[in-house]
N, C-alpha and C positions, 0 to 999 in steps of 0.2 A: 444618451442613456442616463437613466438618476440614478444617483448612489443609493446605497441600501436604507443609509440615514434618510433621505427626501421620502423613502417607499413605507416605512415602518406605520405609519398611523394608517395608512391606510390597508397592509397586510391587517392589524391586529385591532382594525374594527371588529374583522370578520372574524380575527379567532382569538379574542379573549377571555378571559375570567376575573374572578375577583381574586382580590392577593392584597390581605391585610399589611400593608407597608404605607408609615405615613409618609410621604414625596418630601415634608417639610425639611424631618430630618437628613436627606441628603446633604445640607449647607453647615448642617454642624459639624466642627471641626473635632469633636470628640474621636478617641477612640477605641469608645467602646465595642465589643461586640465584633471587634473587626479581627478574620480568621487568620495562623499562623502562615507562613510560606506561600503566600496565594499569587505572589511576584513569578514570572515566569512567561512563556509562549503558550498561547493558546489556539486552537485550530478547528475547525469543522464548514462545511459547507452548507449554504442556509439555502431557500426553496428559492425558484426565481420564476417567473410566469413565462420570460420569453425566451429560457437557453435551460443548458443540463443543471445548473445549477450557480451561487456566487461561493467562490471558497474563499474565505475568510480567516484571516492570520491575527492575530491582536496578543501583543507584547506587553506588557508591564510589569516596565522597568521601576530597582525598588529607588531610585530619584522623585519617585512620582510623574514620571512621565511614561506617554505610551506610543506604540506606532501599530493603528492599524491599515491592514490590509486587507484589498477587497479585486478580487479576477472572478469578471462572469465568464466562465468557461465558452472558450471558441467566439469569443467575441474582438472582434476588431477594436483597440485602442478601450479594453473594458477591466484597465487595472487602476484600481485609484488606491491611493496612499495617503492618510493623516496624520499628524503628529500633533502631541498638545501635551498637555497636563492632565491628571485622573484626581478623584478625591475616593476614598471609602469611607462609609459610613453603614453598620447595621450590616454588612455583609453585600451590600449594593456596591457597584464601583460604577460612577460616572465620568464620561468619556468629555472632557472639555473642547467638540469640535469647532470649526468654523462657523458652520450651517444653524447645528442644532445639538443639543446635548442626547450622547446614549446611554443606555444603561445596562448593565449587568447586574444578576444575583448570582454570586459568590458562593459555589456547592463545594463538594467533596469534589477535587479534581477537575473539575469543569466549570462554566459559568453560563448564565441561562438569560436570555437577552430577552430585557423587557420593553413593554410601550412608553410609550413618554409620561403615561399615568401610572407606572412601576405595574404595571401587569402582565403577566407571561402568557404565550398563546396555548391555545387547549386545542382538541381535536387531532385530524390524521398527522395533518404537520406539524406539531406541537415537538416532538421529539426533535426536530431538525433546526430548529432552534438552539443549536447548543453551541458551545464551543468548550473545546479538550485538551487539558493542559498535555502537553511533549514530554513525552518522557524523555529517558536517555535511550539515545539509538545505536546500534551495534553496527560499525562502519565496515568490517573487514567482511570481504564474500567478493562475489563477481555479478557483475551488474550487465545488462545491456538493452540500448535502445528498442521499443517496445516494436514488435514486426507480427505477423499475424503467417506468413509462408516463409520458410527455412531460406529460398533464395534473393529474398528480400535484402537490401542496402541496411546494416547494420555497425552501431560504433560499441565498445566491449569498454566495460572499466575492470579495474582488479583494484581492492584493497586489502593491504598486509598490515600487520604490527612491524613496526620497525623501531624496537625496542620503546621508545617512552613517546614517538612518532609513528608516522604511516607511510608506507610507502606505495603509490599511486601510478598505475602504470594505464594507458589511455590507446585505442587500437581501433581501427574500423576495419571495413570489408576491403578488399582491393578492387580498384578501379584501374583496368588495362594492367593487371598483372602488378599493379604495386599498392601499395600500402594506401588508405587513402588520408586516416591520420592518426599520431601518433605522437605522445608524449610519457616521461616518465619523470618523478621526482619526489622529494619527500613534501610531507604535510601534517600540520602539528594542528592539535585541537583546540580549541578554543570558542567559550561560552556557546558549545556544542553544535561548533562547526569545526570542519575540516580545511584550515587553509595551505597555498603554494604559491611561491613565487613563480609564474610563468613568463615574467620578462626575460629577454632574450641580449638586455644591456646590461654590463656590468655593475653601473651604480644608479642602476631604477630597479623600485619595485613595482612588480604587478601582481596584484592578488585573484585570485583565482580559490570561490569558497565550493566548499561540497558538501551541503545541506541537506535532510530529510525533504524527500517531498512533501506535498501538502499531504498526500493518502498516507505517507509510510512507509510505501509498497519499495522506496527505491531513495534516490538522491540527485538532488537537481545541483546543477552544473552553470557558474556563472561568475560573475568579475564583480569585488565589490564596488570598483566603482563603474557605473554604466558606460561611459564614456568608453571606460579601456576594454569594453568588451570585444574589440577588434584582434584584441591579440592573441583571444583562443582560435584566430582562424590560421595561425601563422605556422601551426602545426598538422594544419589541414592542406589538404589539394581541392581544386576546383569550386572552392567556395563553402565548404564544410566547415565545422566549428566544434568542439570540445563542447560547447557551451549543450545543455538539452538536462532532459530528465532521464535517468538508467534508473530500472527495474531490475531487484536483485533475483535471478531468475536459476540459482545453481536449487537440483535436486540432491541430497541426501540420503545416509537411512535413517538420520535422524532431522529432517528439516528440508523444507520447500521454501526458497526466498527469505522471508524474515519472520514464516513460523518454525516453532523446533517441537519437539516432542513435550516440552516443557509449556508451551502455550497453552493459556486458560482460553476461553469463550468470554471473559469477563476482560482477559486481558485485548481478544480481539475489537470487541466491543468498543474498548477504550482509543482504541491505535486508529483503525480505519475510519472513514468517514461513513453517515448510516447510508447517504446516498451511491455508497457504492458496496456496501453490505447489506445481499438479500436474504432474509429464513423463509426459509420453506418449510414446510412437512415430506420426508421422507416416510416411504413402507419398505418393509421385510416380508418375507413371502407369508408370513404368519397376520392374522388380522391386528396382534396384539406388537405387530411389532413399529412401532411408532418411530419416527428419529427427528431431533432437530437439524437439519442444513442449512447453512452457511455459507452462501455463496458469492466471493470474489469477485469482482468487477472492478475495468480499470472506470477512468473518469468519463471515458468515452464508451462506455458501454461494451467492451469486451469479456467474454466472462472466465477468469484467468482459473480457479479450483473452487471445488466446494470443500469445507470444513465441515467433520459431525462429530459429535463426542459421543460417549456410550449409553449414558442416559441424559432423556430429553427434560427440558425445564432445569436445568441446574448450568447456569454459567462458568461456577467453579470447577467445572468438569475440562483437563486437559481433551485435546481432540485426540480419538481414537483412528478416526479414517478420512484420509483426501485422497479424493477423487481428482484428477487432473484434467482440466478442461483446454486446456492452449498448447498447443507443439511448443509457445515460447520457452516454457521451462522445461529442464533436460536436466539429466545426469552428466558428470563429466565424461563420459563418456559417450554420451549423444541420445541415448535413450530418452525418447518424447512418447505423446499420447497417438501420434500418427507413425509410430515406428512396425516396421514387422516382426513377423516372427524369428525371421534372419536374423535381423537388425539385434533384437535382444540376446540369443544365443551364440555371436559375435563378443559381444560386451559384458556378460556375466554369465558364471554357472549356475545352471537353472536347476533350483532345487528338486521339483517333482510336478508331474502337470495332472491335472485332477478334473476332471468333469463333473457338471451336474448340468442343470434341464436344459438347457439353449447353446450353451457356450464349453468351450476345454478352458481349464485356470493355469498359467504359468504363473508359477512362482521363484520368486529371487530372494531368499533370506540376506544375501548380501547387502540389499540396500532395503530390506523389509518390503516389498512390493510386491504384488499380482499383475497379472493381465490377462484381458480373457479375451479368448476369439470365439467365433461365434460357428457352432457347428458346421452352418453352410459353408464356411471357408475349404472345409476338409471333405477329401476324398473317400472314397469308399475304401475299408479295409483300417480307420485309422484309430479301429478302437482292437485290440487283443481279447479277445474274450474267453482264453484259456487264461492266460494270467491276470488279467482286470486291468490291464495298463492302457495308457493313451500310446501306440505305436510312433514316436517320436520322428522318423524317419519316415513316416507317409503326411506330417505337418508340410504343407508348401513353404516355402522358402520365402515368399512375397507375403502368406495367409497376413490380413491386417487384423490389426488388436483393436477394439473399440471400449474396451476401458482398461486405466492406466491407476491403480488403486495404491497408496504407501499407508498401511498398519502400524498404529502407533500404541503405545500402553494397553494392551490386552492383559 
C-alpha cells in the first residue's frame, strides 16, 4: 500500500486549480505573514480509492517539529507514521518527510493540504481535503464499546472529576457469570490526554493514555508505549484488553454523547470528520417546510443520530431536534430507539400522549423526549372519544416505538 504522500500528484492532477502562491517562497526563513497559535493537533480523514477512507492526524509541535499520522481504515498493517521538521512561511507549512515534501495552507482553525505545486483540489472532493485543528475535549460521561444488538459482548468506561484528576473506572459484560474485565484508578491530564499508571509492580511505571478518537465521537484506549500494550490485558479474562475505542453513548435531557443543547452546526462541522457527517434535506408536512439534517455515522458506516437545528442554511444555529437512530445510545435508565411502550413507562413519568395522522406521541418532559408509535401497533377502542384522550391502558405493553426524538431550544 503507498502512503498518501507517493498518491498526492497523482489525486490532484485530477482535481486542481490555480492558487496564486509563489512555491519559491517556501525556503525563506522569514516570518512574515506566519499566523498566531497555529501549533497544535490537527485531524480529518482524506478520500482513498480502495477503503472507507485515510484518517489522518498531523501534530505541530511549537520546536518545529511534526508527527504525522496516517490509518487507511480496516486495512491490514495500513498505519504509517513520520516524524521530521516543518518550516512556515506565508501561511503554508511544509512537512520535511523522507519521501517527499508536503504541504499545508494555514486557515482559520484548519489546514488545507496542497499539490507539490502549492495547489489545492477543487471539485466534489475538494472539501475532504482538510484537516481540523482539536479542540479541548470534555473527558467525564460514560463511554462504551460500539455494539449494534443490546446482547452483544460489550466493555463500559466511566469518567469522573476527581477534584484537579479523574477518576476512571473500566467494566465489560460478564463471561460465565463473572466480570470479564475490569479496572479502576486515577488519571491526570496532560497536553490533552488522559493518563494512568496501570502497572501492577510497585516500582514500574505503565502508562495507559485516554485520547479523543480520531471522530470525537468517544476516546481511544492504549499504552504509550506499544511494547507494554500487554498489560491492558492483565485486567481482562480470556484474552480481552482495556485497550479499544469507547463511544460516549449516555442520553440526556440536555445532551446525547458529546452533543449538548449548547451545540452549534458550525461547532459540529468542526469536530466530526465530513466523511462521516452526512446533510440531507428534511420535509415537514407543509411544502414550505424545509430542514437541514445532519446525520451521524460511525467510521464504518453505522448511522448513530441525526442533528437538525430550527432554521436551515445557518450553521450558527444550536440543534433544535435529534432524532436517534442506534439502540447504542440510551438513557441511564435503558431507554433506547428499540424500546417499548412498557419499557418507557417503567423508566419515566410520561407526560401526555398526543396523536396525529399515522402514529400516538409519548412524551417525557423529564428528559425532553418524544416517541411515537404507529397507530397499527394499537387496538381497537384506544382512542376515547368522549374525552379526546389516547386510552392509556388499551396501549400494548410490547406496542414498539419507531422514533425516539430529544427537543432542544424551542
Amino acid at each position: 500500500m503507498k502512503k498518501i504522500s507517493y498518491i498526492l500528484p497523482l489525486l490532484f492532477l485530477l482535481l486542481t486549480t490555480a492558487c496564486q502562491v509563489n512555491k519559491q517562497n517556501i525556503t525563506d526563513e522569514s516570518s512574515a505573514n506566519i499566523p498566531p497559535n497555529y501549533e497544535g493537533v490537527y485531524k480529518g480523514t482524506f478520500p482513498c480509492a480502495d477503503c472507507p477512507g485515510i484518517e489522518s492526524k498531523l501534530t505541530l509541535n511549537k520546536d518545529k517539529t511534526f508527527v504525522y499520522e496516517q490509518t487507511y481504515i480496516n486495512e491490514i498493517d495500513g498505519h504509517f507514521t513520520d516524524r521530521g521538521n516543518y518550516t512556515v512561511k506565508d501561511n503554508i507549512v511544509m512537512l520535511q518527510e523522507k519521501n517527499a515534501p508536503v504541504y499545508f495552507l494555514i486557515k482559520d482553525q484548519e489546514l488545507l493540504l496542497l499539490d507539490n505545486d502549492l495547489k489545492p483540489a477543487e471539485g466534489a472532493l475538494a472539501p475532504y481535503y482538510k484537516l481540523k485543528k482539536q479542540g479541548d475535549f470534555i473527558y467525564p460521561g460514560k463511554y462504551e464499546t460500539f455494539y449494534e444488538k443490546e446482547e452483544e459482548y460489550k466493555q463500559t468506561l466511566s469518567i469522573s472529576a476527581k477534584g484537579e484528576n479523574y477518576q476512571v473506572d473500566f467494566s465489560a459484560s460478564k463471561v460465565k457469570g463473572r466480570e470479564n474485565c475490569h479496572f479502576s484508578g486515577t488519571a491526570w491530564l496532560e497536553n490533552g490526554k488522559l493518563w494512568a499508571n496501570i502497572s501492577t509492580e510497585e516500582n514500574r511505571e505503565v502508562l495507559m493514555y485516554i485520547a479523543p478518537t480520531h471522530d470525537n465521537l468517544g476516546v481511544e484506549v492504549f499504552t504509550a508505549d506499544f511494547e507494554e500494550r500487554f498489560h491492558l490485558m492483565r485486567y481482562c479474562r480470556g484474552g480481552s484488553s482495556l485497550a479499544g475505542d469507547y463511544i460516549k453513548n449516555t442520553i440526556t435531557a440536555d445532551n446525547i454523547g458529546i452533543v449538548t443543547t449548547s451545540t452549534t452546526i458550525e461547532d459540529i462541522l468542526h469536530t466530526i470528520p465530513l466523511t462521516q457527517l452526512h446533510k440531507k434535506i428534511g420535509r415537514g408536512e407543509f411544502a414550505d417546510d424545509i430542514y437541514d439534517d445532519y446525520e451521524i455515522w460511525t467510521r464504518n458506516n453505522q448511522h448513530l443520530f441525526t442533528l437538525t437545528p430550527k432554521k436551515a442554511g445557518d450553521s450558527q444555529q444550536k440543534v433544535e431536534r435529534v432524532l436517534i437512530q442506534s439502540p447504542f445510545f440510551k438513557t441511564a435508565r435503558g431507554i433506547h430507539c428499540n424500546s417499548t411502550y412498557q419499557d418507557i413507562d417503567n423508566a419515566y413519568t410520561i407526560t401526555e400522549i398526543l396523536p396525529d395522522m399515522e402514529h400516538i406521541i409519548v412524551i417525557v418532559d423529564e428528559i425532553n423526549a418524544s416517541f411515537s408509535i404507529p397507530k397499527t401497533e394499537l387496538p381497537e377502542g384506544w382512542w376515547n372519544d368522549t374525552a379526546k384522550t389516547v386510552n392509556r391502558n388499551k396501549i400494548p405493553a410490547d406496542a414498539q416505538i419507531d422514533n425516539f426524538v430529544l427537543w432542544w431550544n424551542q
